[in-house]
C-alpha positions in Angstrom: -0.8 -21.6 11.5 -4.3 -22.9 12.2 -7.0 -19.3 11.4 -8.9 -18.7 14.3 -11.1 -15.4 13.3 -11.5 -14.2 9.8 -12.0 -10.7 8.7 -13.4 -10.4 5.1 -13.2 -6.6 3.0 -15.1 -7.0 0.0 -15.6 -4.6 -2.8 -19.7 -4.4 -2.7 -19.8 -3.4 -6.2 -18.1 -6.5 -7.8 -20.8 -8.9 -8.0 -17.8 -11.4 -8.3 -16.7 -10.4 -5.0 -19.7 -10.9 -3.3 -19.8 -14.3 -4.6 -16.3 -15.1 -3.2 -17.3 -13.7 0.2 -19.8 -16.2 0.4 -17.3 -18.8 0.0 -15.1 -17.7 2.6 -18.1 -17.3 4.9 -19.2 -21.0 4.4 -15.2 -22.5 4.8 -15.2 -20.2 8.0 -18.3 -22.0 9.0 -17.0 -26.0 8.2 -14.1 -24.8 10.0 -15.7 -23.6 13.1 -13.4 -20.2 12.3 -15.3 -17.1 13.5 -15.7 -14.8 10.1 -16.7 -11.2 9.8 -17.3 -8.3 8.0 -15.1 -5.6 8.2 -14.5 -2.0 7.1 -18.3 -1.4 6.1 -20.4 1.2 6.3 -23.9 1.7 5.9 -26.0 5.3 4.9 -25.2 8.0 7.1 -22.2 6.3 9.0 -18.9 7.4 9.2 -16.1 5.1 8.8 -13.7 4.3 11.6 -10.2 4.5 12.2 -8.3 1.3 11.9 -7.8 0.4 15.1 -11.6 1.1 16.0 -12.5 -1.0 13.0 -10.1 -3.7 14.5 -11.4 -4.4 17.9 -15.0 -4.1 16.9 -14.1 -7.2 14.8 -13.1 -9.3 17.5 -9.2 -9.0 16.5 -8.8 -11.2 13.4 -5.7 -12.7 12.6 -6.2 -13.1 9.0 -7.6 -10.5 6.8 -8.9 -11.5 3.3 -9.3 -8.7 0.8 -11.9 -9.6 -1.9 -11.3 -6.9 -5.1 -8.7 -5.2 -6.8 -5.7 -2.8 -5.1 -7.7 -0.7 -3.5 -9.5 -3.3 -1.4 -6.3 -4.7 -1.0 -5.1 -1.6 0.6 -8.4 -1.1 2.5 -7.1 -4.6 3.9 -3.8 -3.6 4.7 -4.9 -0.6 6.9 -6.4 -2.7 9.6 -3.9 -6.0 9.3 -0.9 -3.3 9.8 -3.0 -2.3 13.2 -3.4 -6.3 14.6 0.0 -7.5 13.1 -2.6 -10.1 11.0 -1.6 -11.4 7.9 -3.4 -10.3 4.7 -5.0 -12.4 1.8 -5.7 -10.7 -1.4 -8.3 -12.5 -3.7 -8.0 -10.7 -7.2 -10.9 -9.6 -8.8 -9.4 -6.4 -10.1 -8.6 -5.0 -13.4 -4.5 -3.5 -13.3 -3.7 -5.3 -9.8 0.0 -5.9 -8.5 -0.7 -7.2 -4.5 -3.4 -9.9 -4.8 -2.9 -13.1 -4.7 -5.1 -15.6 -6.1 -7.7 -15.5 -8.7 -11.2 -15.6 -6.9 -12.1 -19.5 -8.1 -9.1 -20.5 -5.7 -10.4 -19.0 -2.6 -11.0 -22.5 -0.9 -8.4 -23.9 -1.8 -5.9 -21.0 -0.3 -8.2 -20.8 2.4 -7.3 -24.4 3.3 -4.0 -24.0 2.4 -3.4 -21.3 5.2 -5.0 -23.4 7.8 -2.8 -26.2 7.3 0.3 -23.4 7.6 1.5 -24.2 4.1 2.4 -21.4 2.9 5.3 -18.4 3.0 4.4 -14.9 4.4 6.2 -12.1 2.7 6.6 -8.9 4.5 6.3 -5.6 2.8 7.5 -2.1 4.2 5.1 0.7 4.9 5.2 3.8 6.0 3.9 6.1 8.8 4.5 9.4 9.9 4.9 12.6 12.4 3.3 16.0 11.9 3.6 19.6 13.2 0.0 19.7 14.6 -3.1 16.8 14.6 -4.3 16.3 11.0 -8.5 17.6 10.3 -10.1 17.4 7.4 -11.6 21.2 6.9 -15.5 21.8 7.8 -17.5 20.6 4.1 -14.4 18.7 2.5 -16.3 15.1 4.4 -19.6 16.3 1.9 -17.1 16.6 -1.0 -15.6 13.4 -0.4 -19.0 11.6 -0.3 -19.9 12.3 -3.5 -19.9 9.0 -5.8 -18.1 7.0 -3.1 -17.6 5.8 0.7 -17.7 8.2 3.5 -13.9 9.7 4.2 -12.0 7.9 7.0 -11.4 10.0 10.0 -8.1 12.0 10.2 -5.4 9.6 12.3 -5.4 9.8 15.8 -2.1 10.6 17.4 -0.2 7.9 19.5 -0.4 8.9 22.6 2.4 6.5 23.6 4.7 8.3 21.6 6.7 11.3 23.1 5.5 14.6 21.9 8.7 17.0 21.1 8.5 20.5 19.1 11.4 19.4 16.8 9.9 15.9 16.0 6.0 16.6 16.1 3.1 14.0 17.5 3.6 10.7 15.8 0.2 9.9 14.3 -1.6 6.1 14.2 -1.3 5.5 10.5 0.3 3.5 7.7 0.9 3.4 4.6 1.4 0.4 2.2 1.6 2.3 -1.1 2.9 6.0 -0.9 2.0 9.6 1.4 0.8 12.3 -0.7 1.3 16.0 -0.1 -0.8 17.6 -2.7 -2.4 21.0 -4.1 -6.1 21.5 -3.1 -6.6 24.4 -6.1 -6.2 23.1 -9.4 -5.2 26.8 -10.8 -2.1 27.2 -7.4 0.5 24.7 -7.2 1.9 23.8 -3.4 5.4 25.0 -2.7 6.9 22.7 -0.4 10.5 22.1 1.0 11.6 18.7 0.9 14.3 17.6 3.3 15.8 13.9 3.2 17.9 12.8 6.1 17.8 16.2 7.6 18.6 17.6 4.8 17.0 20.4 2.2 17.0 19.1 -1.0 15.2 21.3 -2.9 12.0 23.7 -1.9 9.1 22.6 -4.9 6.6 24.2 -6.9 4.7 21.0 -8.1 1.1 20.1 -8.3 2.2 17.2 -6.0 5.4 15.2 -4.1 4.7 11.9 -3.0 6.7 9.5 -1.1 6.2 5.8 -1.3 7.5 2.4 -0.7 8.5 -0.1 -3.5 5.4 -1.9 -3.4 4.1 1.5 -4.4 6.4 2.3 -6.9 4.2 0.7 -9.7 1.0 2.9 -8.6 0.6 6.8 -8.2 4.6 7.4 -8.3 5.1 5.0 -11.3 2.8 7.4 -13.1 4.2 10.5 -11.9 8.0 8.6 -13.6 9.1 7.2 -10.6 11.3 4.4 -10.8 10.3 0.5 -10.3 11.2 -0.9 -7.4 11.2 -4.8 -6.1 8.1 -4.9 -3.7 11.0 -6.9 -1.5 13.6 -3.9 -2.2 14.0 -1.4 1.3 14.0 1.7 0.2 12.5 4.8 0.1 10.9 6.9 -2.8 10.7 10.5 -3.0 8.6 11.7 -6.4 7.5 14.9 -7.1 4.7 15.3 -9.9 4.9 18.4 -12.1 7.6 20.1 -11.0 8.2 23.7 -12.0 12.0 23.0 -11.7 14.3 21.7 -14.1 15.0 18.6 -11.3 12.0 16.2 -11.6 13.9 13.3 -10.7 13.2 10.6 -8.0 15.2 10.3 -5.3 15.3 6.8 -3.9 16.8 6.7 0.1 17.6 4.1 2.1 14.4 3.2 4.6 16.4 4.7 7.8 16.5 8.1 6.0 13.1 10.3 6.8 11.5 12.7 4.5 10.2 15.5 5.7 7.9 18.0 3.6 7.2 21.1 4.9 4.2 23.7 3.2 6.2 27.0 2.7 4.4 29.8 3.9 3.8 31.3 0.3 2.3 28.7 -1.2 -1.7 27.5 -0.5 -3.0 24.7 1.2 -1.8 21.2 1.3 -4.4 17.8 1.3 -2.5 14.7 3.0 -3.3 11.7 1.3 -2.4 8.0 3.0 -2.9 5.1 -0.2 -5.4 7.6 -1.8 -7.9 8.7 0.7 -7.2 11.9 2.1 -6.7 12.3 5.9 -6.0 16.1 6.8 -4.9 19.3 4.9 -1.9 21.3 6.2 -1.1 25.2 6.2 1.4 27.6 5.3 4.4 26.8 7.7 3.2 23.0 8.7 4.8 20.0 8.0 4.6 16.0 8.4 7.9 13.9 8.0 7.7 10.5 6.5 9.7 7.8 7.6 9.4 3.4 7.6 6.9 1.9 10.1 8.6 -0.3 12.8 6.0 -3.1 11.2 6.0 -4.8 8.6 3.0 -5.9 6.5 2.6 -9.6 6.4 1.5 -10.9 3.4 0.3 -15.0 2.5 2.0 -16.2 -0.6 1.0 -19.4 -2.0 4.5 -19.7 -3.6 6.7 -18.1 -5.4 5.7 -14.5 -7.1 6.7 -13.4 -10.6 6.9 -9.7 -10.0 8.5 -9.2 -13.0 6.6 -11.5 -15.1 3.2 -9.5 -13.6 5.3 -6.5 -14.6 5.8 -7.2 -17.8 1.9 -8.2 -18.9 0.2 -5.7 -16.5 2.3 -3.1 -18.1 1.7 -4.8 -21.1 5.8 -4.5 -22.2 6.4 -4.9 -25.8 10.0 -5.7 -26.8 11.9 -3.2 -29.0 11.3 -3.9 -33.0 15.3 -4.1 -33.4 15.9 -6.4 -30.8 13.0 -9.3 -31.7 14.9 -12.5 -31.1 12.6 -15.8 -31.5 15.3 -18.0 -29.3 14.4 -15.5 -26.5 12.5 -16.9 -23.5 9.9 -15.8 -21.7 11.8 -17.3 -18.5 16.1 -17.6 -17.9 16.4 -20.9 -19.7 18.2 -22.2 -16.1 17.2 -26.1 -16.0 19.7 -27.5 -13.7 20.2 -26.5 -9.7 22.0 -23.5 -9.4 25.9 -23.8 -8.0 27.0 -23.2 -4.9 28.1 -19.7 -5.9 24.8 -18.5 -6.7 23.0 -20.3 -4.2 21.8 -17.6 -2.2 20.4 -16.1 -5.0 16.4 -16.0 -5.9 15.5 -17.2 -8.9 12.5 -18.4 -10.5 11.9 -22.5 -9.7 13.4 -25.3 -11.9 10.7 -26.8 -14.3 8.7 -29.3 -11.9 10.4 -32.8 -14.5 13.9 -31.6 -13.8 15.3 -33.4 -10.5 
């Protein structure tokens, strides 16, 4: 698994980052492995979409993301568009996808070039629409303020059939979760929300989000989504603040679509793809959500305590009645598993037990 071309997304305002690009830059160059920038932006420009972004960097089959979630996900966008694998160095505050801490950057980096290492593949989501997503003339000056420029609304596929009942497919993935949301904060979006065809229940909420599981500890977490195993297929439908005595999640299996569609009483709509907002819909438009026929591919250096992460990012505090001191922080398993559990995975044997 030898890294031919390197592209590196660094959050500029961690000085810590910055640092660790440097690293990478000089291992690319002992290496002889081309390294570039990618996904910046300088005053005045406009970002690009992700497949623009990609082929301007020369096609990179490893992507290394150098900050929290967010640059993660910024990360995710273009490796989703060149099947590349993704590498996130953690230099964030609350962060469940990166990888290693940013002192450990060589060290991985050499460790992926030698091909010692497992790739994990996450499930993200994409999505049709009733018309072409736009972003409405002065919301690009709104979005500027304080931050990056917007990213362009997603192109549409053009190798995709166009059908009236189905919509244009649109170029665009999701790692974490699609947003429909209200643009008003005093009128709420009435949506109808259909699962496998299906009306399940037409909404009055501020929000309804849909997301995968390795999103199901961000946006819809906090709206009381369930957590879900970032190795879990599945779907999850969430809506936030509900005028409905149903505020449940609905979790689907990842071959069931969900499609939301803007009733015509209710006010606009903003389309959000892993927090940055890509178009706004109207009275009577829709966009169905459904799995992406990819898969993100993601290095792990071994094996990943989800749970564990879980449990201290969360910062979990066990129940004053049930304080045990023979409880373990791990299942107190020190001999193989037997044949009957085999297939099961569990967390490795201590490294002096055979």
């Amino acid at each position: 698994m030898s890294v031919q071309r390197v592209g590196v997304v660094v959050h500029g305002g961690r000085p810590g980052a910055v640092a660790a690009a440097d690293v990478v830059r000089r291992w690319c160059e002992r290496h002889e492995v081309g390294c570039v920038a990618i996904d910046v932006w300088g005053e005045g420009e406009q970002r690009r979409d992700a497949r623009e972004e990609v082929d301007a960097a020369g096609s990179p089959d490893l992507i290394v993301t150098l900050g929290g979630d967010g640059t993660f996900l910024r990360g995710a966008r273009l490796a989703a568009q060149n099947d590349a694998l993704v590498l996130g160095v953690d230099l964030g505050t609350l962060g469940f996808l990166t990888e290693v801490p940013a002192d450990d950057v060589e060290c991985a980096l050499d460790t992926i070039h030698r091909g010692h290492v497992d790739v994990e593949t996450r499930l993200m989501l994409t999505m049709r629409a009733s018309c072409p997503l736009e972003l409405p003339e002065g919301m690009e000056t709104l979005l500027r303020y304080g931050r990056g420029p917007a990213l362009p609304p997603p192109p549409v596929r053009p190798e995709c059939a166009v059908a009236r009942d189905w919509g244009v497919a649109l170029n665009v993935t999701a790692l974490n979760d699609i947003v429909l949301e209200k643009l008003a904060r005093d009128r709420q979006v009435a949506l109808g929300v259909y699962l496998a065809g299906r009306l399940l229940a037409s909404y009055s909420a501020d929000a309804v989000l849909v997301a995968t599981p390795t999103g199901s500890t961000a946006y819809s977490f906090a709206a009381g989504g369930p957590v879900i195993s970032p190795r879990a297929e599945a779907i999850i439908f969430t809506p936030v603040a509900p005028h409905m005595t149903f505020n449940r999640s609905v979790v689907a299996a990842p071959d069931e679509a969900v499609a939301l569609r803007v009733l015509r009483h209710s006010g606009r709509a903003a389309v959000s793809v892993d927090g940055q907002l890509r178009g706004v819909l109207g009275p009577g438009d829709w966009i169905g959500v459904y799995a992406a026929p990819q898969r993100l591919r993601v290095v792990r250096l071994g094996p990943t305590d989800f749970y564990g992460r879980l449990r201290e990012r969360m910062r979990l505090t066990d129940a004053p009645a049930a304080v045990d001191t023979d409880v373990t922080p791990m299942w107190p398993h020190t001999t193989p598993a037997p044949d009957d559990l085999a297939h099961l995975r569990l967390p490795p044997l201590p490294a002096d037990v055979d």
